[in-house]
N, C-alpha and C positions, 0 to 999 in steps of 0.2 A: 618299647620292647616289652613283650607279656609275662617275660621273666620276670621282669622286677614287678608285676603289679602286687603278687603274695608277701613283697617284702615291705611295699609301700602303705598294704593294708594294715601289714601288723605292725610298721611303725606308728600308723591315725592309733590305734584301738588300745597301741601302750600309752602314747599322748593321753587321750583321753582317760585310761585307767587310773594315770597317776593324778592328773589336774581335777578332774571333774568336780566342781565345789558341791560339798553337802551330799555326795556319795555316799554310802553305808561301805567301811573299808570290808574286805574280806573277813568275814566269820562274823560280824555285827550283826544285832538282831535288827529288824528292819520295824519298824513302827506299825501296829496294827491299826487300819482304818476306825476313826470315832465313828458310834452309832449314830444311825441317822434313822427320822420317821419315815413310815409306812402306811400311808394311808387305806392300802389293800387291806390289813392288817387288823385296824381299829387303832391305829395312830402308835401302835406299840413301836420300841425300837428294835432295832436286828446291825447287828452288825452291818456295815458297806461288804458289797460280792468282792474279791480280789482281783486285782487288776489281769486281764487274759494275757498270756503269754504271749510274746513277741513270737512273729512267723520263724517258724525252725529253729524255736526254743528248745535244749533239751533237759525235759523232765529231772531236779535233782542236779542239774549242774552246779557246778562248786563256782561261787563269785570270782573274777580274776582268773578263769583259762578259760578257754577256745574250748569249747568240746571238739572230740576229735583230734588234735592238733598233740595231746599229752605231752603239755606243757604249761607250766603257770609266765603270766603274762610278767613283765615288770610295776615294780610298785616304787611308791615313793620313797617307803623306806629302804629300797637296795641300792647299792655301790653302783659307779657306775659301771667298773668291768663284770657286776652281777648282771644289769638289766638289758646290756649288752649281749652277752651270754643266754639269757631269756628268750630274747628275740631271734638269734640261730637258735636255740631248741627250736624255736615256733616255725621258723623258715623250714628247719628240717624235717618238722611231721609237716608239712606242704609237700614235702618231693615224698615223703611216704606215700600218700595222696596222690601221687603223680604215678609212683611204682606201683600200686596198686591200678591204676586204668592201665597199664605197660598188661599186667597180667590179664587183664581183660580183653584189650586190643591184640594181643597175642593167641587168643582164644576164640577170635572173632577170625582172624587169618586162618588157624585152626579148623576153623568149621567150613570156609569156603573152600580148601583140597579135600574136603571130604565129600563133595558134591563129584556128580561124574556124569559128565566130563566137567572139569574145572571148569567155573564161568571167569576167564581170561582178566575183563571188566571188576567183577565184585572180588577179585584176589587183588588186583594193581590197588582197587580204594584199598580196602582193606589194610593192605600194606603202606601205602599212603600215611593212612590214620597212625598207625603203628611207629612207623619211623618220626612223627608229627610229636607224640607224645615223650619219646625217647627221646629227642630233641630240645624237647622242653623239662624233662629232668635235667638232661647235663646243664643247658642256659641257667636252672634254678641254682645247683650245685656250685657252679661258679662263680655266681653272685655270692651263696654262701659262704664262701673261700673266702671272697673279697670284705666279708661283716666280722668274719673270725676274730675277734679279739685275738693278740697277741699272746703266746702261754697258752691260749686255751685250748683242754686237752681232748676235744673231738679233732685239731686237725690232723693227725694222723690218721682218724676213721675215714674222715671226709676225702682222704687221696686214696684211700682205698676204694669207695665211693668211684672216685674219678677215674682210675681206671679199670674195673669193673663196669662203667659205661661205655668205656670207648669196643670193651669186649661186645658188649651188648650193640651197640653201633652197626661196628661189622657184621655181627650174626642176624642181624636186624636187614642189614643193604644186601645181604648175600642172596635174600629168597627168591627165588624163580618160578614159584609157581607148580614145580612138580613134585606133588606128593610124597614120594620115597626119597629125596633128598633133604626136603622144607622142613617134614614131620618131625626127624631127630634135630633138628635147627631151632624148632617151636619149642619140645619138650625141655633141650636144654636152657631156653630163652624162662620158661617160667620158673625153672632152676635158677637162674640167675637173678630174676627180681625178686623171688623168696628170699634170699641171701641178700639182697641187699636191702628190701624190708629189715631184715632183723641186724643188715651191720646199723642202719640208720638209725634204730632203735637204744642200739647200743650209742651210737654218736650224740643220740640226746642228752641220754646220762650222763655222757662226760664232758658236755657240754655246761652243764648242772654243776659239776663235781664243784663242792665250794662255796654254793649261793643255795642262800634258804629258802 
């Protein structure tokens, strides 16, 4: 199931986070490369170049989170219902990620009743795509539900979450293809993942509330 692969990622990269021997912990300085000769040079020394960035490193990133994701990873030294806690924040900027192509692929539907005459074909993908990712929030969402730590104070957000999707669902399987009905169906469709972008946002935080 492809739901669970964002939860399986971010349990290797906690793993990893916490064990990895002889890691620099977050905020530690990192060792500066010994000089080495240069024979370009006249044998003088120069510091070693720094190591190139890993592919789709991002610049300034903070040791210990996911860029993107605005969430710190778990560490060794948190609780277990902290590091717990960590990884729903982390699961949950994933379905942000997911909300965020929702508004995309809803703007991709969007642009195919704006064609005239409809091409019949590139509105059904379209929609297709649409319902595909909407899909795949709710699968993620409930996986979430199921990581929840007990007490913990996002799941109230997260059921809000959940049925906020099932809205989006319907509004999502209702479209037909004809312009003057689809159109107030679409605008109010990006209404709805703004909103839930920013409850999810909130459901980080209080997924947080507690853990340093």
């Amino acid at each position: 199931m492809k739901v669970f692969a964002p939860l399986v990622c971010l349990f290797a990269i906690a793993a990893a986070n916490m064990t990895t021997p002889g890691a620099p912990a977050p905020g530690e300085a990192v060792a500066v490369p010994p000089a080495v000769a240069n024979p370009a040079t006249g044998n003088r020394t120069e510091a070693a170049p720094p190591a190139a960035a890993a592919p789709g490193a991002v610049p300034g990133a903070v040791p210990g989170a996911v860029p993107g994701q605005g969430a710190p990873l778990p560490s060794a030294a948190d609780t277990p219902q902290c590091a717990r806690a960590k990884i729903l924040a982390q699961s949950i900027g994933v379905n942000i990620l997911i909300q965020m192509q929702e508004q995309a692929r809803t703007t991709q539907v969007m642009m195919t009743l704006m064609t005239n005459p409809v091409n019949p074909q590139q509105f059904e993908a379209a929609k297709a795509n649409l319902l595909s990712v909407v899909n795949d929030g709710i699968g993620l969402r409930e996986a979430n539900q199921l990581i929840t730590p007990p007490g913990n104070q996002a799941t109230e957000g997260i059921a809000v979450v959940a049925n906020a999707q099932l809205t989006e669902l319907r509004k999502s399987s209702s479209l037909t293809g004809n312009p003057a009905t689809d159109m107030p169906v679409l605008q109010s469709l990006q209404q709805d993942f703004a909103g839930g972008i920013m409850q999810n946002q909130k459901n980080q935080q209080a997924a947080l509330a507690g853990c340093p």
